[in-house]
Residue, then its C-alpha position, 0 to 999 in steps of 0.5 A: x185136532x190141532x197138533x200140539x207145538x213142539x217145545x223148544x229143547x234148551x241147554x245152558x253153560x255157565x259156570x255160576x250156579x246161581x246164574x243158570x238157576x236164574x236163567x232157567x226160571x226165566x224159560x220156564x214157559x211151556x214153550x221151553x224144555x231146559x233139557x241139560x245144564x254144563x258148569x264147564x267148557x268139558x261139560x258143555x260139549x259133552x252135553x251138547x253132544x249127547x242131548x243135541x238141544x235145539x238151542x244152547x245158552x253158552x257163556x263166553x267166560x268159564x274162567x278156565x283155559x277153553x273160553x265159551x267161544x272156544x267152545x262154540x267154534x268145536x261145536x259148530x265145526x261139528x254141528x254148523x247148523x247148531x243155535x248158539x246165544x251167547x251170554x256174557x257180562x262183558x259187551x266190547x265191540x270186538x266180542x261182540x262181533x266175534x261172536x256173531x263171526x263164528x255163527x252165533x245167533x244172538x249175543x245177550x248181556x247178563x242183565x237182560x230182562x226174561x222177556x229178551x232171553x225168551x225172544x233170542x232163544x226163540x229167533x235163534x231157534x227159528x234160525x234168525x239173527x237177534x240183536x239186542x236193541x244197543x248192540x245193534x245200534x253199535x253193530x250199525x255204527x262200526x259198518x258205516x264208520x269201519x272197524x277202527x279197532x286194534x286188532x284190525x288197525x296194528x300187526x301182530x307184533x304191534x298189537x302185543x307191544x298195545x296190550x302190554x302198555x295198556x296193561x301198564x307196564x313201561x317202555x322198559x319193561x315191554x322191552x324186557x319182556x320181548x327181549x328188545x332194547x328201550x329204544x325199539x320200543x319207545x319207537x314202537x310204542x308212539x306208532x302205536x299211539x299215532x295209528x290209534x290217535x290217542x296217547x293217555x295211558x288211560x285212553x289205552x287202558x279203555x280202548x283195550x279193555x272196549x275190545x277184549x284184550x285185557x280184563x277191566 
């Protein structure tokens, strides 16, 4: 008599209850078990510790302090072997490549269709790496090109100055807020600019937003 296949043990955390309702329908096949559900980052390593699902579906913001990622790295600095697919709205390449990074599995957008969530939870169940087919191709463009963000491109100091221009604040008010004179940030801030090789204050706003340093 053949031995029947083991389900798939299935965790999701996410803090919109309407989203996991969603996502747990689209696992509703015989081959899934959604064995537990978290709305926050407390909950979710809470449950993953007692139910020890074989996969976890972890939203990367909860709107609380503790984010999904950091989640992720408690988890697997825990349990290194644990499969984690990552699911978020947001796609910069800097989130993206950070959560691979860590040892996530998969990292699949919020719009994906039932099919590529069946797909990642079932790669990353077997221990694979699942690429959605845009993130791969972005994936593939940063190795070739390099990794010409700003987070790999300025220091710290310079990265802090990055994200306060792109948050619209003034050479002034960066200047009062790191307790510096006008003049050490409007040099700082056109270094800034040549290193990146852009200079509108909208061109900022986006490459900071593209790589996660500022909400959009």
């Amino acid at each position: 008599m053949k031995k029947k296949a083991e389900r798939i043990r299935v965790m999701l955390a996410d803090d919109h209850p309407i989203v996991m309702a969603g996502f747990a329908m689209s696992l509703a096949a015989p081959e899934f078990d959604v064995v537990a559900q978290a709305r926050t980052p407390e909950e979710a390593i809470a449950q993953f510790g007692e139910q020890r699902p074989d996969v976890l579906i972890l939203d990367i913001r909860f709107g609380e302090q503790l984010t999904g990622l950091d989640v992720a790295r408690r988890l697997l600095a825990d349990t290194p072997d644990a499969r984690i697919v990552f699911l978020t709205q947001f796609d910069q390449d800097s989130l993206i490549k950070e959560c691979y990074r860590i040892g996530g599995r998969a990292f699949i957008t919020k719009d994906c269709d039932p099919e590529e969530l069946a797909a990642a939870v079932r790669r990353a169940h077997a221990g694979e790496l699942y690429f959605m087919a845009p993130i791969a191709e972005r994936l593939a463009s940063i190795s070739v090109l390099g990794d010409v963000s700003p987070q790999a491109l300025l220091d710290e100091r310079s990265l802090e100055i990055f994200t306060l221009m792109a948050e619209g604040l003034t050479n002034a008010e960066i200047a009062e807020r790191l307790d510096v004179s006008s003049k050490t940030i409007s040099n700082a801030s056109q270094a800034v600019k040549e290193k990146l090789g852009i200079h509108r204050p909208a061109d900022i706003t986006r490459l900071a937003v593209r790589h996660g340093l500022i909400q959009p």
